[in-house]
N, CA, C and O atoms as a GROMACS GRO file, in nm:
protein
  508
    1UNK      N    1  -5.288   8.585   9.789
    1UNK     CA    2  -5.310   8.462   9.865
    1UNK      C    3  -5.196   8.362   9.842
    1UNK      O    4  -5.153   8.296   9.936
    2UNK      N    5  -5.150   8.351   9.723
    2UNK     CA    6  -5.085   8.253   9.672
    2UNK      C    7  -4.892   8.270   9.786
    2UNK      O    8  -4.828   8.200   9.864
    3UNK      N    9  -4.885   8.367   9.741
    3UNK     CA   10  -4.766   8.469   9.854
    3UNK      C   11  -4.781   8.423   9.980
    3UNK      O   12  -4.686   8.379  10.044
    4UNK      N   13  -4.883   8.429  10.018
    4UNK     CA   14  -4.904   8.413  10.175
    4UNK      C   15  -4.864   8.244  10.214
    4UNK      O   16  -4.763   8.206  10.274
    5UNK      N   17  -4.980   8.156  10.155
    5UNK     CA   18  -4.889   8.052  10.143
    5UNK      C   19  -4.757   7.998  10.092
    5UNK      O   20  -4.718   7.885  10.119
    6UNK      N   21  -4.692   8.083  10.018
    6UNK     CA   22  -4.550   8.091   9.966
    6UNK      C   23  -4.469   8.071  10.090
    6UNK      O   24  -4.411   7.970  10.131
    7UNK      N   25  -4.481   8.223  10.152
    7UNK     CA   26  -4.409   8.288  10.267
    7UNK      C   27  -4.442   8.160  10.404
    7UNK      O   28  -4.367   8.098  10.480
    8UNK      N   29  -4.548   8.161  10.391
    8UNK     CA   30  -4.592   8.009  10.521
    8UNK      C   31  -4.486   7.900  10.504
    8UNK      O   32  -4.428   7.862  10.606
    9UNK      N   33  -4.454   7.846  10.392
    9UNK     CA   34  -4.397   7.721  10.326
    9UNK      C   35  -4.287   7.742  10.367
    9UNK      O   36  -4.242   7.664  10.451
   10UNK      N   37  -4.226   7.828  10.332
   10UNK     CA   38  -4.063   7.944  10.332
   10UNK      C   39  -4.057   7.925  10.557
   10UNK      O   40  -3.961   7.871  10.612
   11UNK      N   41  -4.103   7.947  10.586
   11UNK     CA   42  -4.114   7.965  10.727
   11UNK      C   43  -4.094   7.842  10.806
   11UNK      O   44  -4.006   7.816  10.889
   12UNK      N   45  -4.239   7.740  10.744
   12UNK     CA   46  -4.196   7.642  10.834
   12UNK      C   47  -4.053   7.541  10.769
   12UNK      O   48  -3.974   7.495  10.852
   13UNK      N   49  -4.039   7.527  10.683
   13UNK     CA   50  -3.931   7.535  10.615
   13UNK      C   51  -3.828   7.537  10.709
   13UNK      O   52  -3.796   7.439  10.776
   14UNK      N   53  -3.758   7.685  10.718
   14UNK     CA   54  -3.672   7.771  10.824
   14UNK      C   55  -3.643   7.624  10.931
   14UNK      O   56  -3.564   7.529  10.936
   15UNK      N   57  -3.736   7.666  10.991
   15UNK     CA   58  -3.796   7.595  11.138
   15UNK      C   59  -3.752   7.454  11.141
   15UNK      O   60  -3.661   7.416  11.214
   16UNK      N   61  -3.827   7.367  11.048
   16UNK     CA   62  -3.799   7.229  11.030
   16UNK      C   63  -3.679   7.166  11.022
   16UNK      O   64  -3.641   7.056  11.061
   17UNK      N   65  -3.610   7.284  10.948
   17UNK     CA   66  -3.441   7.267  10.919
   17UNK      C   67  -3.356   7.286  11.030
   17UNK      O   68  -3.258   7.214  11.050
   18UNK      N   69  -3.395   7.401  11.118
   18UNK     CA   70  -3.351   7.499  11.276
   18UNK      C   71  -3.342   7.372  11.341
   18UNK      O   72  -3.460   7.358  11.370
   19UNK      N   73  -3.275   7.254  11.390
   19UNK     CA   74  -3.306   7.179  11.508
   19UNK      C   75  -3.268   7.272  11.625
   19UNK      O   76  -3.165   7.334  11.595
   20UNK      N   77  -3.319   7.309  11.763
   20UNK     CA   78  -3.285   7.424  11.872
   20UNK      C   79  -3.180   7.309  11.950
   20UNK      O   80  -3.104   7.354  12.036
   21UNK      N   81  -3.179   7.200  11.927
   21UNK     CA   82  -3.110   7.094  12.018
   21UNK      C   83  -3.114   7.015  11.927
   21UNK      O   84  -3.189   6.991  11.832
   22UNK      N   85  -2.952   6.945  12.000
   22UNK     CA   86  -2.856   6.797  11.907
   22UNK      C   87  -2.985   6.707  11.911
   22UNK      O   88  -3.057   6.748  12.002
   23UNK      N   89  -3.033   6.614  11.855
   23UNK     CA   90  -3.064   6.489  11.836
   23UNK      C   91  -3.042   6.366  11.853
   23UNK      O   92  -2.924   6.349  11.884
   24UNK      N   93  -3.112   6.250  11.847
   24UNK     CA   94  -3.058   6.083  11.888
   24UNK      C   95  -2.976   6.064  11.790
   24UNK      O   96  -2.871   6.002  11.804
   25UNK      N   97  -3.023   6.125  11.652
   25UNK     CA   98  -2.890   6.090  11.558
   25UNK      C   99  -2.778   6.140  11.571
   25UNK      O  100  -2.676   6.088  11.527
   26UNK      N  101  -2.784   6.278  11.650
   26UNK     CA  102  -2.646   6.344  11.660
   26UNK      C  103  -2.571   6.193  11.758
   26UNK      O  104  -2.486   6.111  11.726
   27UNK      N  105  -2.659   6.215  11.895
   27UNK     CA  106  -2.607   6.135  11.926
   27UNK      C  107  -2.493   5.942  11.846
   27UNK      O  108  -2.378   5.900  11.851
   28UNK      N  109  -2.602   5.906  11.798
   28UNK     CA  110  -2.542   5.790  11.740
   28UNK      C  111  -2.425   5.789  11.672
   28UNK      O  112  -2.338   5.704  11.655
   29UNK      N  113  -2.441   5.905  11.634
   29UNK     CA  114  -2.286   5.961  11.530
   29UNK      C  115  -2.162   5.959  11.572
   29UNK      O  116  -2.060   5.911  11.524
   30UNK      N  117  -2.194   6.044  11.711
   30UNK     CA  118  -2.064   6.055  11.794
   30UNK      C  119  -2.045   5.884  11.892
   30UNK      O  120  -1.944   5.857  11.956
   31UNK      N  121  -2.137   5.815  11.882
   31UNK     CA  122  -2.092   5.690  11.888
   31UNK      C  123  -2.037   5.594  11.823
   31UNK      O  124  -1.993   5.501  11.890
   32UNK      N  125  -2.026   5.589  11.700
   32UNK     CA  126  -2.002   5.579  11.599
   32UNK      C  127  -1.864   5.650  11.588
   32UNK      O  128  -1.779   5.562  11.593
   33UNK      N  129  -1.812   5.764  11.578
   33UNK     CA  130  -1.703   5.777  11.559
   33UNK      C  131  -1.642   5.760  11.700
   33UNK      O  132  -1.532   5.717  11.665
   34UNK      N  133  -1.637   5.763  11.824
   34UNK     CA  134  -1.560   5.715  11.925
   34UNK      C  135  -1.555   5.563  11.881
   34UNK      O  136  -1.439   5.545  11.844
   35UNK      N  137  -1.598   5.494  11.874
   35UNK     CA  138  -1.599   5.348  11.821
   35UNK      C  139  -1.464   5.326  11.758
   35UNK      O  140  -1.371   5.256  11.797
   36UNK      N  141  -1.476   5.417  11.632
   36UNK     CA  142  -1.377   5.450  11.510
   36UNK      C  143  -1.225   5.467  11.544
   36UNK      O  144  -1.129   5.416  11.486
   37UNK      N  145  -1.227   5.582  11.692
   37UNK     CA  146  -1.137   5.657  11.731
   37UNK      C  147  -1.070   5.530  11.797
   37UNK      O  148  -0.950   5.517  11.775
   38UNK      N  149  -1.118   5.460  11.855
   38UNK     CA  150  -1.086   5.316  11.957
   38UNK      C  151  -1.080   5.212  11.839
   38UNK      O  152  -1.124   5.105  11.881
   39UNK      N  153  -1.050   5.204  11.730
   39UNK     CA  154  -0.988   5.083  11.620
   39UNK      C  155  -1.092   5.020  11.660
   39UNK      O  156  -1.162   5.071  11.572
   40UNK      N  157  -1.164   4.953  11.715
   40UNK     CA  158  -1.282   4.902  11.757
   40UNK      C  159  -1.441   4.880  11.675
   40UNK      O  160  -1.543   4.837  11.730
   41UNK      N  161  -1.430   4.920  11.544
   41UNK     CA  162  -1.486   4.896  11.415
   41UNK      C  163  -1.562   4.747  11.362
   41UNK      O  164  -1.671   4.711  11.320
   42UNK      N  165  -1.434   4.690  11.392
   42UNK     CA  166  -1.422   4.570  11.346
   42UNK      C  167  -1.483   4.426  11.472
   42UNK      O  168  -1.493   4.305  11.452
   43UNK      N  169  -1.510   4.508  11.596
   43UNK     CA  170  -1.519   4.412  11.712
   43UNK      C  171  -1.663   4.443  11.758
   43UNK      O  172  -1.737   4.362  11.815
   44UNK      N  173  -1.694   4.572  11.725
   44UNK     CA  174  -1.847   4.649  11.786
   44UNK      C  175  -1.922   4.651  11.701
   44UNK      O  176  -1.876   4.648  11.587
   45UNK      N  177  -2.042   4.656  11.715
   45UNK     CA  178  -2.181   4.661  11.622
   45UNK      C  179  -2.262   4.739  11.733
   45UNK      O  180  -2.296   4.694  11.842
   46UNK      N  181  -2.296   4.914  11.663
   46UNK     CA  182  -2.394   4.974  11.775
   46UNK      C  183  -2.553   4.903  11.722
   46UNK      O  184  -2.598   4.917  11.608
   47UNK      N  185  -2.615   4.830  11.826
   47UNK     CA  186  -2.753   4.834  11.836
   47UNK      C  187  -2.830   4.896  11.844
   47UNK      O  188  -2.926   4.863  11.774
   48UNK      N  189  -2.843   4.990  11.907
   48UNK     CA  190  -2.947   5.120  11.967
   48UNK      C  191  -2.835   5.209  12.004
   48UNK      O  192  -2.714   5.186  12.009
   49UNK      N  193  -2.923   5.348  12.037
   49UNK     CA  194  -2.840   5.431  12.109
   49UNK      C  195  -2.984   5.520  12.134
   49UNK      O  196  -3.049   5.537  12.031
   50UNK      N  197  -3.035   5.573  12.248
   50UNK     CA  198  -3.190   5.648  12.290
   50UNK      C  199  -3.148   5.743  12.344
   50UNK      O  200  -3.060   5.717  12.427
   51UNK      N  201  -3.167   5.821  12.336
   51UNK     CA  202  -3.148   5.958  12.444
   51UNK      C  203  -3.285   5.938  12.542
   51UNK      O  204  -3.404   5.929  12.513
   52UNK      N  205  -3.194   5.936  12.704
   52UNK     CA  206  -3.309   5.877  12.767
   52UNK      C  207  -3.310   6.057  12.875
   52UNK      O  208  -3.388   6.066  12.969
   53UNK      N  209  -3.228   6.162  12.843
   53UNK     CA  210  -3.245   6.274  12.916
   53UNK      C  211  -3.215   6.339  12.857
   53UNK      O  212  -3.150   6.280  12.771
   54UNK      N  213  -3.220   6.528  12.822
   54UNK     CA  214  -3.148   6.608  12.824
   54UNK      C  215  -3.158   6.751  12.890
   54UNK      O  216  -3.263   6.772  12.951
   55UNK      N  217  -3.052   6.866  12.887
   55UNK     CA  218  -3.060   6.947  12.971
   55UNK      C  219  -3.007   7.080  12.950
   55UNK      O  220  -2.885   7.077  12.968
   56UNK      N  221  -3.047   7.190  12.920
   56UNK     CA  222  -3.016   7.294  12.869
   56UNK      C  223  -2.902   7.358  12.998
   56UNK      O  224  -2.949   7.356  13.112
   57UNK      N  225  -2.782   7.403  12.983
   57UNK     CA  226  -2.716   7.482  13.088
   57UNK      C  227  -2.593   7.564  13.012
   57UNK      O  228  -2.571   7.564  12.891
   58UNK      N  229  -2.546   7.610  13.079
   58UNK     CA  230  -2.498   7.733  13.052
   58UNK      C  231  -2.327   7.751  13.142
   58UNK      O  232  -2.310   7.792  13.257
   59UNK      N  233  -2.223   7.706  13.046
   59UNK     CA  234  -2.078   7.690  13.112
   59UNK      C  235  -1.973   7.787  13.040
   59UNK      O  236  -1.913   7.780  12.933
   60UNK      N  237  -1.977   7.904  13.168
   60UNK     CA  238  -1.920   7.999  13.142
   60UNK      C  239  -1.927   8.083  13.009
   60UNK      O  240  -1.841   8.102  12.923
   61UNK      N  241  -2.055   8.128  13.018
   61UNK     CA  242  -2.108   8.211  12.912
   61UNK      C  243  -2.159   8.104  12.791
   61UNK      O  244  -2.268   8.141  12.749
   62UNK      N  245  -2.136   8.045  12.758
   62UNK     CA  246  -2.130   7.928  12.661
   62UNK      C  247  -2.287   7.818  12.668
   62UNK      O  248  -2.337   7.732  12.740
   63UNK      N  249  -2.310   7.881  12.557
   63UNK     CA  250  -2.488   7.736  12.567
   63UNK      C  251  -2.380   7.612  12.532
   63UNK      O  252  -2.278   7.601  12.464
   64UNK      N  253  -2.485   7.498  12.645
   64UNK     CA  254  -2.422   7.350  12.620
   64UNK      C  255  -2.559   7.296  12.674
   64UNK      O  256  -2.626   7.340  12.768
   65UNK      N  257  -2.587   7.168  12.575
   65UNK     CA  258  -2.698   7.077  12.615
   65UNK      C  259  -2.631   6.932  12.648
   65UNK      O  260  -2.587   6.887  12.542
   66UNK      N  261  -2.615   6.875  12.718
   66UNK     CA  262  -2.607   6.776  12.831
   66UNK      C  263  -2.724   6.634  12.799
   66UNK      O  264  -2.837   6.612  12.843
   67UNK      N  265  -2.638   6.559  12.706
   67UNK     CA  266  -2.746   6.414  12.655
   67UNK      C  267  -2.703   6.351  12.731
   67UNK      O  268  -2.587   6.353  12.770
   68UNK      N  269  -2.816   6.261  12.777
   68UNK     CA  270  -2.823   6.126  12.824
   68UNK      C  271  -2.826   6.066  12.748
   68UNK      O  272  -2.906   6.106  12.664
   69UNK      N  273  -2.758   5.946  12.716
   69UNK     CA  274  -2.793   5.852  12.614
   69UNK      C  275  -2.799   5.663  12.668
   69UNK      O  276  -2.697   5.632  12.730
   70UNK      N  277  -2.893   5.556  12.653
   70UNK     CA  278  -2.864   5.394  12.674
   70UNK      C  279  -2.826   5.394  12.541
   70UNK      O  280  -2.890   5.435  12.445
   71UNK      N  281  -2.654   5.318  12.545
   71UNK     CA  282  -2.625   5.275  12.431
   71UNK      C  283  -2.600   5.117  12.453
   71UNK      O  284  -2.539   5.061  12.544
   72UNK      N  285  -2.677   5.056  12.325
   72UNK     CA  286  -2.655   4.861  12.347
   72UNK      C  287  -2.596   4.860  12.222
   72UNK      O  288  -2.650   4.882  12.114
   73UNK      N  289  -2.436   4.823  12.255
   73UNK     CA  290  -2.339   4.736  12.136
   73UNK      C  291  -2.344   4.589  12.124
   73UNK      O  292  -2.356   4.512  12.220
   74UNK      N  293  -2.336   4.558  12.010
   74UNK     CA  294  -2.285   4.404  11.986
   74UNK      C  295  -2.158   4.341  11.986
   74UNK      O  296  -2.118   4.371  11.874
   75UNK      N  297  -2.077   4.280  12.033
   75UNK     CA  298  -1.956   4.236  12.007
   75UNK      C  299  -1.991   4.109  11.838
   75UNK      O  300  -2.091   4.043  11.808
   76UNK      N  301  -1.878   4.123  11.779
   76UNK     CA  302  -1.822   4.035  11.672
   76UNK      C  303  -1.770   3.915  11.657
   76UNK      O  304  -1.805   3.821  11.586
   77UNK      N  305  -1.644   3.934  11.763
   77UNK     CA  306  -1.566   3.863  11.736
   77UNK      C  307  -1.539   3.835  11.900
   77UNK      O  308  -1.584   3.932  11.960
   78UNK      N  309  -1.497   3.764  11.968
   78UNK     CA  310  -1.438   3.706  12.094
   78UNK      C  311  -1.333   3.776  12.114
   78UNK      O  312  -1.222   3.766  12.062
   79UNK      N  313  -1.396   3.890  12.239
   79UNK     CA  314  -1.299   3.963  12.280
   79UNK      C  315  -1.305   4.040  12.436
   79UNK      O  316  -1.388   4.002  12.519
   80UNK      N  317  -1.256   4.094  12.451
   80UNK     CA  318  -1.250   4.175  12.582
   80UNK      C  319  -1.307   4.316  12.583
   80UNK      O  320  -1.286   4.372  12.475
   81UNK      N  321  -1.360   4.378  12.656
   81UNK     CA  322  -1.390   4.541  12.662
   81UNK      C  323  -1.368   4.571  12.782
   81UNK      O  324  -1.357   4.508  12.887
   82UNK      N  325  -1.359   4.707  12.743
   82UNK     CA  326  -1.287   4.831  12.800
   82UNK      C  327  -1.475   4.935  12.871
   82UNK      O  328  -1.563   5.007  12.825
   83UNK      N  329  -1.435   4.871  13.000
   83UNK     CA  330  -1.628   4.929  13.034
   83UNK      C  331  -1.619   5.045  13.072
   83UNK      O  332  -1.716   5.120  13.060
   84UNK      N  333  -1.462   5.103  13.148
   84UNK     CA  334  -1.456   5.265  13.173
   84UNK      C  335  -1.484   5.322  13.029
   84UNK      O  336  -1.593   5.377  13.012
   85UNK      N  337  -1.412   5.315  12.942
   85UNK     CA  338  -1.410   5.386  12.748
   85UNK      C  339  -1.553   5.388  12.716
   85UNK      O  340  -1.610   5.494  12.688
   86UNK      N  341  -1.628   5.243  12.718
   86UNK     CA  342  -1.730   5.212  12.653
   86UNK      C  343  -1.747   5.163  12.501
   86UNK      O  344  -1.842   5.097  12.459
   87UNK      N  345  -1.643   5.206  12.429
   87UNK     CA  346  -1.603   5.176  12.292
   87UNK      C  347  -1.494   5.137  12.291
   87UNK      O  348  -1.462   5.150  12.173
   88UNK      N  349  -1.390   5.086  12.356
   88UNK     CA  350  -1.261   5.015  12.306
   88UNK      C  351  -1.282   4.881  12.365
   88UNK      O  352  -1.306   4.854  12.482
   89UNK      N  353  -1.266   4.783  12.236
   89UNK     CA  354  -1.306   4.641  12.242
   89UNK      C  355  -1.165   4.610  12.172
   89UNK      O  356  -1.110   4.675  12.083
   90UNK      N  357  -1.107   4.452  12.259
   90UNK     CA  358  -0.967   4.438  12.206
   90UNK      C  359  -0.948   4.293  12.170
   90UNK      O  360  -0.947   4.228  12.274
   91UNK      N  361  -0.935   4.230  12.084
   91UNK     CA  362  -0.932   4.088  12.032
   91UNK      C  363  -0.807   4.036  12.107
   91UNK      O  364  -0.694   4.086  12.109
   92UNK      N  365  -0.885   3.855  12.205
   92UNK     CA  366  -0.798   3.843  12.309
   92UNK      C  367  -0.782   3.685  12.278
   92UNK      O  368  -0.753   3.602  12.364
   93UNK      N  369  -0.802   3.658  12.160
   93UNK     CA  370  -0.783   3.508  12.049
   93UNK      C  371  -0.894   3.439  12.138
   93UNK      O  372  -1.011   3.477  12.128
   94UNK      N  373  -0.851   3.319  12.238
   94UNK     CA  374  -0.999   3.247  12.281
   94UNK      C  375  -0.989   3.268  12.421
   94UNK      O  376  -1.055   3.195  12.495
   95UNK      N  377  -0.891   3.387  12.486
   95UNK     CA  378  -0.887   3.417  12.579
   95UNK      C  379  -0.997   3.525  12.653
   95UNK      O  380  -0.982   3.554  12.772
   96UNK      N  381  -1.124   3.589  12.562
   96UNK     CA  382  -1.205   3.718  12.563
   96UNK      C  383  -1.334   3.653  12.624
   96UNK      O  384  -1.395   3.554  12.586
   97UNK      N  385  -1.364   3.757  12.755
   97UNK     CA  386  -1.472   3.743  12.814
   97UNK      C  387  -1.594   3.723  12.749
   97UNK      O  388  -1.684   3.645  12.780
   98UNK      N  389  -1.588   3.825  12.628
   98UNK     CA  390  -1.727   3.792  12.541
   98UNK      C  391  -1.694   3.692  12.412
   98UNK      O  392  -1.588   3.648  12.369
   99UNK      N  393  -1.813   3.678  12.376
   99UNK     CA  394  -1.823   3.602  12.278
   99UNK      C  395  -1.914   3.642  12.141
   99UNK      O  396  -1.984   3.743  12.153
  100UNK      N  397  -1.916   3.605  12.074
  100UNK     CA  398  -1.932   3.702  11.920
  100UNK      C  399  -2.110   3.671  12.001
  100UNK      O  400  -2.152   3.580  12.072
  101UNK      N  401  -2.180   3.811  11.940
  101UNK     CA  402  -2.337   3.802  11.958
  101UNK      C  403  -2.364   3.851  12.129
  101UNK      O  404  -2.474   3.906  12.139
  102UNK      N  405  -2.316   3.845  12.215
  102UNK     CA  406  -2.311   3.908  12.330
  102UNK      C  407  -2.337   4.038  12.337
  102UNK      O  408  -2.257   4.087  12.258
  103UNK      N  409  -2.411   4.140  12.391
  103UNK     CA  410  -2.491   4.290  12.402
  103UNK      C  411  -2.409   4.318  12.542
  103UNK      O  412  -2.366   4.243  12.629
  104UNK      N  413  -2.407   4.497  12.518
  104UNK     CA  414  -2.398   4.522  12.680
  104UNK      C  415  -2.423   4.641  12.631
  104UNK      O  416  -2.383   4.688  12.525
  105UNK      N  417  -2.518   4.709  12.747
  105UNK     CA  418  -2.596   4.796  12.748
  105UNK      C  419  -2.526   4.912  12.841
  105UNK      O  420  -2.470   4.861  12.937
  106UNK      N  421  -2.514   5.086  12.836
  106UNK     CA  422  -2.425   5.132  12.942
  106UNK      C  423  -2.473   5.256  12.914
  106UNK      O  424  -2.540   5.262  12.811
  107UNK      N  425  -2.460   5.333  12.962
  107UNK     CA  426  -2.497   5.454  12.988
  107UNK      C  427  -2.384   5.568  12.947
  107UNK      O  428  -2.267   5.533  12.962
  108UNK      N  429  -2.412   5.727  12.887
  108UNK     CA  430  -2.302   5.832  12.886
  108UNK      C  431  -2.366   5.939  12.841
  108UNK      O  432  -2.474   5.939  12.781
  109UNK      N  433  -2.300   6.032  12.871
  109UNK     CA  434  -2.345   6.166  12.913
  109UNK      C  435  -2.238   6.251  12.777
  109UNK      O  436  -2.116   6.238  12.768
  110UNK      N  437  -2.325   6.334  12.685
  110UNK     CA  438  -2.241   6.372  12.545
  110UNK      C  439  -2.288   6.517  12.607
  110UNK      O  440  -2.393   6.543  12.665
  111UNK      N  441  -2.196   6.585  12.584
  111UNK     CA  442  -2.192   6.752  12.527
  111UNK      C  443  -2.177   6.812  12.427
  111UNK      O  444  -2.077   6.798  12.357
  112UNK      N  445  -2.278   6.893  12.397
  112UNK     CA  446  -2.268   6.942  12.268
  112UNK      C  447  -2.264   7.071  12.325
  112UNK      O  448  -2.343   7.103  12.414
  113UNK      N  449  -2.150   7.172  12.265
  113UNK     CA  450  -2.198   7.342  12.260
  113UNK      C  451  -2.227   7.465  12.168
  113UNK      O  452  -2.152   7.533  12.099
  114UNK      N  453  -2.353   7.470  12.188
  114UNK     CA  454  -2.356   7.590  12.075
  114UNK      C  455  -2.257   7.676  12.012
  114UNK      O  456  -2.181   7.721  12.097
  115UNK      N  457  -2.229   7.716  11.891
  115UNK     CA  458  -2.124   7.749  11.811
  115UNK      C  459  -2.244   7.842  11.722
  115UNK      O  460  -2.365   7.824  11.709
  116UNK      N  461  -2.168   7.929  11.676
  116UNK     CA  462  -2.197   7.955  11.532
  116UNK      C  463  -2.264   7.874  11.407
  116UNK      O  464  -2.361   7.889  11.332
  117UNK      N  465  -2.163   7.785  11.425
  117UNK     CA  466  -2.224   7.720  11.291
  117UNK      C  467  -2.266   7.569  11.330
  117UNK      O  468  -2.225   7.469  11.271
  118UNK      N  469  -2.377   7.569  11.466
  118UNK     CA  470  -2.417   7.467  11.497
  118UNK      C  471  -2.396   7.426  11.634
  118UNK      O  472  -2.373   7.510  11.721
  119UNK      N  473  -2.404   7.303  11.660
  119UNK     CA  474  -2.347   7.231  11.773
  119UNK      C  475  -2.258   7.104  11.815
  119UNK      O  476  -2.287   6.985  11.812
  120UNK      N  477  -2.143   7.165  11.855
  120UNK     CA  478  -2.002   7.129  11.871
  120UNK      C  479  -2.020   6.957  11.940
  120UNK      O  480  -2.092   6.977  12.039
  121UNK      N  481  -2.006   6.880  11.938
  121UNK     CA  482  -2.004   6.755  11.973
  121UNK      C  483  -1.904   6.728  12.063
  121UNK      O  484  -1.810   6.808  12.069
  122UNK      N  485  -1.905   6.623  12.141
  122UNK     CA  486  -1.774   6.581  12.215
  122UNK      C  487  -1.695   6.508  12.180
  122UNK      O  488  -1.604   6.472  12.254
  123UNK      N  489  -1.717   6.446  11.992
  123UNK     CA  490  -1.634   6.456  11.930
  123UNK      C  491  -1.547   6.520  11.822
  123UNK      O  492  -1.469   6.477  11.737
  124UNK      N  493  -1.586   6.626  11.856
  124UNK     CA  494  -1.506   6.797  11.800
  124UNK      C  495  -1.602   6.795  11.647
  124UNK      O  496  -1.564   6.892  11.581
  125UNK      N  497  -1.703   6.725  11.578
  125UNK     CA  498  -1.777   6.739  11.480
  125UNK      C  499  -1.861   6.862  11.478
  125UNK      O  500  -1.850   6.900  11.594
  126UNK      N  501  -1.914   6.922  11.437
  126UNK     CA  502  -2.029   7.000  11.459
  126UNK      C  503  -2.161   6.921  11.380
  126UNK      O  504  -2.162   6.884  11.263
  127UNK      N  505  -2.276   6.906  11.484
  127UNK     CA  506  -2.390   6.891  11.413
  127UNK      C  507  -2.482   6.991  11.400
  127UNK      O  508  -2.585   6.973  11.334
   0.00000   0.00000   0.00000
């Protein structure tokens, strides 16, 4: 008996650990480092980030899941953004559309593709 629940434990275990699909945290991560990638550290504060869709498909032999994500940043400091990027914010002295404490909320679409040892991010990480 004792085995049986052993082997049960051992199992869901497995499973719990197995995510079959990236996550909101995967997501946030790779927001977080595009942020990084755009010097933009110092000007952005992520608020949220939700996965509001996702979508199992299949590109050229290759598993890829397809996130939706609403991401709401904070600006810092009085500055300008970059709304095609979504993460490059550029300090414009008292010349910047925003102003420190200002939100903007926007939408983007992350790819992740199954790999071997996980799932490949669209910022080349694996989660």
């Amino acid at each position: 008996m004792k085995s049986v629940v052993f082997l049960s434990i051992i199992i869901l275990l497995f499973f719990i650990g197995c995510s079959s699909k990236p996550s909101e945290s995967d997501a946030m991560k790779i927001v977080q480092n595009n942020i990084k990638i755009e010097h933009s550290e110092k000007l952005i504060q992520i608020v949220s980030v939700e996965k509001t869709n996702g979508q199992d498909i299949e590109v050229m032999g290759a598993q890829v899941y397809k996130m939706k994500v609403k991401i709401t940043i904070k600006f810092l400091l009085k500055c300008n953004w970059d709304q095609l990027g979504g993460y490059r914010a550029f300090q414009s002295g008292n010349n910047g559309d925003l102003n420190p404490g200002d939100t903007r909320t926007f939408e983007d679409i992350f790819d992740f593709t199954k790999t071997e040892n996980g799932w490949l991010g669209t910022d080349g990480q694996i989660y």
